[in-house]
DSSP file (Angstrom, degrees, kcal/mol; ACC not computed):
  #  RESIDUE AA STRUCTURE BP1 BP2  ACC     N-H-->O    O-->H-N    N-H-->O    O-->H-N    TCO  KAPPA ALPHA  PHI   PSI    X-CA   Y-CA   Z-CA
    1    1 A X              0   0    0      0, 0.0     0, 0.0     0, 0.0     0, 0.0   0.000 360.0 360.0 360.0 134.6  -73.7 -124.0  -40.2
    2    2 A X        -     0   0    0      1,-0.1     2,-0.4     0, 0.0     0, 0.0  -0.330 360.0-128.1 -70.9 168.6  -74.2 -123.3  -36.1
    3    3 A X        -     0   0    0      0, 0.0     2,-0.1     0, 0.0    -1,-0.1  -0.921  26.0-179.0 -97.3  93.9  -76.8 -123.5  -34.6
    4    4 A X        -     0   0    0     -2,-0.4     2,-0.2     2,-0.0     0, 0.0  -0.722  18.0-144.6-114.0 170.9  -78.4 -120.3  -32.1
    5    5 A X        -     0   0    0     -2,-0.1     2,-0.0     2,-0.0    -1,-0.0  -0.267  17.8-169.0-106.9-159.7  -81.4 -120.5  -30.2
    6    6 A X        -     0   0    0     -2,-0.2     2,-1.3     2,-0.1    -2,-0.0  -0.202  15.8-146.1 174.2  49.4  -83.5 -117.6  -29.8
    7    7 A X        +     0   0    0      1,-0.0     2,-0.1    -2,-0.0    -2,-0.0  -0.300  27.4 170.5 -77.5  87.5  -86.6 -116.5  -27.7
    8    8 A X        -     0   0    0     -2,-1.3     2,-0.1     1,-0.1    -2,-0.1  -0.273  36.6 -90.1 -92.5-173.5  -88.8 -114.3  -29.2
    9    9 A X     >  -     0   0    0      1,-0.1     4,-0.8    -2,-0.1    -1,-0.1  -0.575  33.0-124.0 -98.4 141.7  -92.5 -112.8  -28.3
   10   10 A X  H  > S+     0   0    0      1,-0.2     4,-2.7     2,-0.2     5,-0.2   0.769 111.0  63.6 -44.8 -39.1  -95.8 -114.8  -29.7
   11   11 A X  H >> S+     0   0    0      1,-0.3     4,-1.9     2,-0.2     3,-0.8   0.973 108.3  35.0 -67.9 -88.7  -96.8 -111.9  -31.2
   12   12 A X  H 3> S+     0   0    0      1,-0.3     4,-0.8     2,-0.2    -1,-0.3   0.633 109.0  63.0 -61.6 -21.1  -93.8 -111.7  -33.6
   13   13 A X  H 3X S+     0   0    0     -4,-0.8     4,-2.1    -3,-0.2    -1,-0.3   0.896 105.6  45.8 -38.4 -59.0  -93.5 -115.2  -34.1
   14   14 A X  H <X S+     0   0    0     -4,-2.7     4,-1.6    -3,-0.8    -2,-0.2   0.982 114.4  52.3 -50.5 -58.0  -97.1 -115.2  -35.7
   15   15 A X  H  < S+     0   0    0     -4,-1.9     4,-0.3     1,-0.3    -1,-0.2   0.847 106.6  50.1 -43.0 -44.2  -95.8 -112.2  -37.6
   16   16 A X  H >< S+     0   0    0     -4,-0.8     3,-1.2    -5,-0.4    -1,-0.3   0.839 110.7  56.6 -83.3 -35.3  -92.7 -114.1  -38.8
   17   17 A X  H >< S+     0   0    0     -4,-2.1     3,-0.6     1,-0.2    -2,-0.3   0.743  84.2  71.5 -78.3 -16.0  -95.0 -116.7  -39.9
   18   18 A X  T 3< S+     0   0    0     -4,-1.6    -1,-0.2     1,-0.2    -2,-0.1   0.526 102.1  48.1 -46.5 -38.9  -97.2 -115.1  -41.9
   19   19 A X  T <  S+     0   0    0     -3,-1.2     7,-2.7    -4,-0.3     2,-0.3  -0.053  98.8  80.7-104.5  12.9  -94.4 -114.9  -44.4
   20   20 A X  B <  S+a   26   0A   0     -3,-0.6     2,-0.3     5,-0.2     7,-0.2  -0.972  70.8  36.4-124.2 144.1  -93.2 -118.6  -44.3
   21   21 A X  S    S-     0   0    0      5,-1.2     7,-0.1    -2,-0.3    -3,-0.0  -0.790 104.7 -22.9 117.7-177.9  -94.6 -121.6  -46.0
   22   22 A X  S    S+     0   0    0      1,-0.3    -1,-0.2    -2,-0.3     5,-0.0   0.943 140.9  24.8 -48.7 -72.0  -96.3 -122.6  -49.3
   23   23 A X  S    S+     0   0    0     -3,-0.2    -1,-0.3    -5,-0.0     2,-0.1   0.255 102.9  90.3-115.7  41.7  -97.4 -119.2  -50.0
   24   24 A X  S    S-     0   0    0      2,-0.2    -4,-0.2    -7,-0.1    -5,-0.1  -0.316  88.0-103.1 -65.5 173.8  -95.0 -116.8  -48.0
   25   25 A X  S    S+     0   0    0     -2,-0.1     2,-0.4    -6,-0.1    -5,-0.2   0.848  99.9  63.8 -80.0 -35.9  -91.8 -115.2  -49.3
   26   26 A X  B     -a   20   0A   0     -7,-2.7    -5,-1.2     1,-0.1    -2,-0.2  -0.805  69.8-138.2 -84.1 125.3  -89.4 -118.0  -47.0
   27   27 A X  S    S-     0   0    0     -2,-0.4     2,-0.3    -7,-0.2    -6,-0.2   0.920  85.0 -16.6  -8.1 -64.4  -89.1 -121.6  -47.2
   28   28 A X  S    S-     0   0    0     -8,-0.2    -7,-0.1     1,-0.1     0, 0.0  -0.720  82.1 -90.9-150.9-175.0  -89.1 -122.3  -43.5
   29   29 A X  S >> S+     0   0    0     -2,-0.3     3,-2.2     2,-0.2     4,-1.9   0.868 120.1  68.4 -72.8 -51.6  -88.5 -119.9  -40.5
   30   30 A X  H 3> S+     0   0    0      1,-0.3     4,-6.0     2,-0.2     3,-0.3   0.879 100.4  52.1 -53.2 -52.8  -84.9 -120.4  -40.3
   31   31 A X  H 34 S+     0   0    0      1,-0.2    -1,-0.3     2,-0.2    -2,-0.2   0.427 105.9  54.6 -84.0   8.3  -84.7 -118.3  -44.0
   32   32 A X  H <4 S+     0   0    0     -3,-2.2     4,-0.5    -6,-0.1    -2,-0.2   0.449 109.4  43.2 -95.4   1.4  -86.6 -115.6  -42.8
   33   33 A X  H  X S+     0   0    0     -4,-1.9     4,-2.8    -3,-0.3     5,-0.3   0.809 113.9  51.1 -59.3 -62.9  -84.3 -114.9  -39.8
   34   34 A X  T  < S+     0   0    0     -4,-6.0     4,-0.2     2,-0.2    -3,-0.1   0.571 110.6  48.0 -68.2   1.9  -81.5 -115.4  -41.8
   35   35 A X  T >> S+     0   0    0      2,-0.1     4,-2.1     3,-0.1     3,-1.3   0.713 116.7  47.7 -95.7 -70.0  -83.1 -112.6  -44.6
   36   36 A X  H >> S+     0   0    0     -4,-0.5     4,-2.6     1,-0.3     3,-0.7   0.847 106.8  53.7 -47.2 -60.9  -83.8 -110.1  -41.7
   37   37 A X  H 3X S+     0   0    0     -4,-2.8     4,-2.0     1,-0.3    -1,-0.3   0.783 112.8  41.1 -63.8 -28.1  -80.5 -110.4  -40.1
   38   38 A X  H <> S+     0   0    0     -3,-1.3     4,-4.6    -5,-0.3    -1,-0.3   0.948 113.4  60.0 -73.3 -46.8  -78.5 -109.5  -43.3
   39   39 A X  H <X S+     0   0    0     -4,-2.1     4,-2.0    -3,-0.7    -2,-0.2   0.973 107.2  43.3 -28.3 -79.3  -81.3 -107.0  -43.7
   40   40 A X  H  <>S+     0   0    0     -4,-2.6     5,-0.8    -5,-0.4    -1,-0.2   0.966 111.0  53.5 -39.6 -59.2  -80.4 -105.4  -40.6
   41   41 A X  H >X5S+     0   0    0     -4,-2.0     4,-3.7    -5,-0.4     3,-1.3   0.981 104.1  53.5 -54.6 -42.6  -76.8 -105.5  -41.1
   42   42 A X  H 3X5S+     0   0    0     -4,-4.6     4,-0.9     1,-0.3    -1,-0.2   0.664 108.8  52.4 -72.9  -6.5  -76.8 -103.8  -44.4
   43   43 A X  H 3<5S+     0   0    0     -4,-2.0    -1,-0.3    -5,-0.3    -2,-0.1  -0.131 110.2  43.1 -98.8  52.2  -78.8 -100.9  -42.9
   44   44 A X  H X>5S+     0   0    0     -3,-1.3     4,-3.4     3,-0.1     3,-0.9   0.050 112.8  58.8-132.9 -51.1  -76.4 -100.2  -39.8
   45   45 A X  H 3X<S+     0   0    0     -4,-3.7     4,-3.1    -5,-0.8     8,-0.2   0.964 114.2  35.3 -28.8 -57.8  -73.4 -100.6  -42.5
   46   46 A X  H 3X S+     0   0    0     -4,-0.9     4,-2.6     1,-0.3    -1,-0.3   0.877 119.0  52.0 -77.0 -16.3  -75.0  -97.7  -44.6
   47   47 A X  H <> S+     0   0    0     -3,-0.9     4,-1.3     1,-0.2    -1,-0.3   0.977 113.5  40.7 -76.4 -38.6  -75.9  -96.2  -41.3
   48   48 A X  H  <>S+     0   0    0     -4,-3.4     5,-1.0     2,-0.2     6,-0.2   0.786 118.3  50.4 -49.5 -46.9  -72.2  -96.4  -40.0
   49   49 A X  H ><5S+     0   0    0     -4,-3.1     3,-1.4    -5,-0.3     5,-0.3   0.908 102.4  55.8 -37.9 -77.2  -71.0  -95.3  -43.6
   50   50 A X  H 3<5S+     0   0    0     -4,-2.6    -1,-0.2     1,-0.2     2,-0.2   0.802 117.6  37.9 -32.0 -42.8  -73.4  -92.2  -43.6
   51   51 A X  T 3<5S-     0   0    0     -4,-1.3    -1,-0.2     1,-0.0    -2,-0.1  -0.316 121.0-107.1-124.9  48.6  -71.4  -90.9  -39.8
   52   52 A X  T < 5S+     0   0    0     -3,-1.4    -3,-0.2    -2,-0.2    -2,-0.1   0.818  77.9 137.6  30.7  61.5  -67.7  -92.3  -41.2
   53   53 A X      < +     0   0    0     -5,-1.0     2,-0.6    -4,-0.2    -4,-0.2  -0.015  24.3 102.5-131.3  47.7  -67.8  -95.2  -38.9
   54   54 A X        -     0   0    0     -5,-0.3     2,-0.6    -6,-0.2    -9,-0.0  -0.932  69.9-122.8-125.8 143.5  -66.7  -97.7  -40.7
   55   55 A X        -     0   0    0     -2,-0.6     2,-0.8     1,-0.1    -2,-0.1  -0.731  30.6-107.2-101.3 139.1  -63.2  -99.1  -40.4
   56   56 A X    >   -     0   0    0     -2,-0.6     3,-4.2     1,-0.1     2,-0.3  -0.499   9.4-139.3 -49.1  84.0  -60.8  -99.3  -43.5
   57   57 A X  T 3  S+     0   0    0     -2,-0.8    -1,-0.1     1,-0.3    -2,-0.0   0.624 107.5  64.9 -14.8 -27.3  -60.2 -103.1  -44.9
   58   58 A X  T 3         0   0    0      1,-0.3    -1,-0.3    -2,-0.3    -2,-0.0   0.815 360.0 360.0 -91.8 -29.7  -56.0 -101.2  -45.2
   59   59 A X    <         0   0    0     -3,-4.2    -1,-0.3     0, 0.0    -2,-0.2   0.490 360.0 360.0 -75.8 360.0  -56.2 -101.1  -41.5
Protein backbone atom coordinates (compact mmCIF):
# COMPACT_ATOMS: atom_id res chain seq x y z
CA UNK A 1 0.00 0.00 0.00
CA UNK A 2 1.75 3.71 -0.66
CA UNK A 3 2.54 5.72 1.50
CA UNK A 4 1.36 9.91 1.50
CA UNK A 5 2.29 12.26 3.94
CA UNK A 6 -0.04 14.88 4.95
CA UNK A 7 0.07 18.17 7.05
CA UNK A 8 -2.80 18.93 8.85
CA UNK A 9 -3.84 21.66 11.70
CA UNK A 10 -3.38 20.74 15.58
CA UNK A 11 -6.73 21.43 16.03
CA UNK A 12 -7.97 18.61 13.76
CA UNK A 13 -5.38 16.31 14.59
CA UNK A 14 -6.71 16.33 18.30
CA UNK A 15 -10.15 15.96 16.71
CA UNK A 16 -9.08 12.95 14.63
CA UNK A 17 -7.76 11.54 17.74
CA UNK A 18 -10.48 11.53 19.78
CA UNK A 19 -11.85 8.74 17.69
CA UNK A 20 -8.73 6.51 17.58
CA UNK A 21 -7.42 4.08 20.14
CA UNK A 22 -8.79 1.56 22.70
CA UNK A 23 -11.99 3.22 22.90
CA UNK A 24 -12.56 5.17 19.58
CA UNK A 25 -14.19 3.95 16.49
CA UNK A 26 -10.36 3.42 14.50
CA UNK A 27 -7.57 1.23 15.24
CA UNK A 28 -4.88 3.68 14.61
CA UNK A 29 -4.96 7.14 12.69
CA UNK A 30 -4.10 5.74 9.46
CA UNK A 31 -7.91 3.88 9.52
CA UNK A 32 -9.56 6.88 10.20
CA UNK A 33 -8.09 8.84 7.17
CA UNK A 34 -8.63 6.07 5.14
CA UNK A 35 -12.73 5.88 6.53
CA UNK A 36 -13.00 9.72 5.84
CA UNK A 37 -11.52 9.64 2.45
CA UNK A 38 -13.94 6.97 1.11
CA UNK A 39 -16.49 8.89 3.02
CA UNK A 40 -15.80 11.83 1.07
CA UNK A 41 -15.66 10.16 -2.13
CA UNK A 42 -19.01 8.47 -1.87
CA UNK A 43 -20.62 11.84 -1.16
CA UNK A 44 -19.15 13.87 -4.32
CA UNK A 45 -20.10 10.45 -6.37
CA UNK A 46 -23.81 10.99 -5.21
CA UNK A 47 -23.19 14.64 -5.55
CA UNK A 48 -21.81 14.21 -9.29
CA UNK A 49 -24.70 11.60 -9.89
CA UNK A 50 -27.52 14.07 -8.47
CA UNK A 51 -26.03 17.00 -11.61
CA UNK A 52 -25.45 13.93 -14.34
CA UNK A 53 -21.76 14.16 -13.96
CA UNK A 54 -20.69 11.09 -13.83
CA UNK A 55 -19.07 9.41 -16.79
CA UNK A 56 -20.53 6.05 -18.26
CA UNK A 57 -18.27 2.70 -17.45
CA UNK A 58 -19.50 1.97 -21.80
CA UNK A 59 -17.42 4.99 -22.46
Amino acid sequence: MPKISVEIPSELLSDLDEHVGDDGKFVNRSDAVRASIRKTLDLLDDIDARHDRLEDDDE
